[in-house]
N, C-alpha and C positions, 0 to 999 in steps of 0.2 A: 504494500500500500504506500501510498506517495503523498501526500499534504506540501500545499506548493501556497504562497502568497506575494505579490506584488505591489507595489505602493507608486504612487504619482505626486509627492510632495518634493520639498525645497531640500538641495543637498545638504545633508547633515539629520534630516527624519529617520528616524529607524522605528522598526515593532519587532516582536519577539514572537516566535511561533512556539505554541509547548500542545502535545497530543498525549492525553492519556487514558486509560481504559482501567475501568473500574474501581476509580480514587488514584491510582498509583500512573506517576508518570513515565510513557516509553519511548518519547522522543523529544527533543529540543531545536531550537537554531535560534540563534540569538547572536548571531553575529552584529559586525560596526560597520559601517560606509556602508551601506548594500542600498540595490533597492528591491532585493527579493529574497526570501527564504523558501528553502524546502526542505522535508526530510522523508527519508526513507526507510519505511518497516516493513524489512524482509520474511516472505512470511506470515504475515500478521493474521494470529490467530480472528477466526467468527467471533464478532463481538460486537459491540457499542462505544463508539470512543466520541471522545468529546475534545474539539479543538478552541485553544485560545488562542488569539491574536490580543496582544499583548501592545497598547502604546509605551513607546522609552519617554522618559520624561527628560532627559536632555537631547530631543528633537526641538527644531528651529522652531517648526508649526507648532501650535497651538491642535490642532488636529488632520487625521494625515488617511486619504482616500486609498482602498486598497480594494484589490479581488482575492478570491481564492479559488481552489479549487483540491478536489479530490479523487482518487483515482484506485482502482485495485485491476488490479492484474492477474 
């Protein structure tokens, strides 16, 4: 499974992606200077997962326009 997010704000915005299934968390990206994260759970057992997208509070913007998207394979 793949978790992928994009943003359209001013250089220096960032968010934080975190995915996790049933309280406990199984993936992160949370990198700096980007204007995209994704991550990848190989495998990923049948379930219910819940994604956050997470705003950084030392972004430029005030708030900061994104898509996502999800995928299994």
């Amino acid at each position: 499974m793949e978790v992928s997010i994009r943003w359209f704000g001013t250089f220096g915005d960032n968010l934080r992606l975190y995915v996790y299934r049933g309280g406990t968390r199984v993936a992160a990206s949370g990198g700096v200077i980007a204007g995209a994260q994704s991550v990848l759970i190989p495998s990923a057992p049948d379930g219910r997962y819940t994604v956050y997208v997470a705003f950084d509070p030392d972004s430029i913007s005030d708030a900061v326009r994104y898509e996502g998207l999800s995928q299994v394979e």
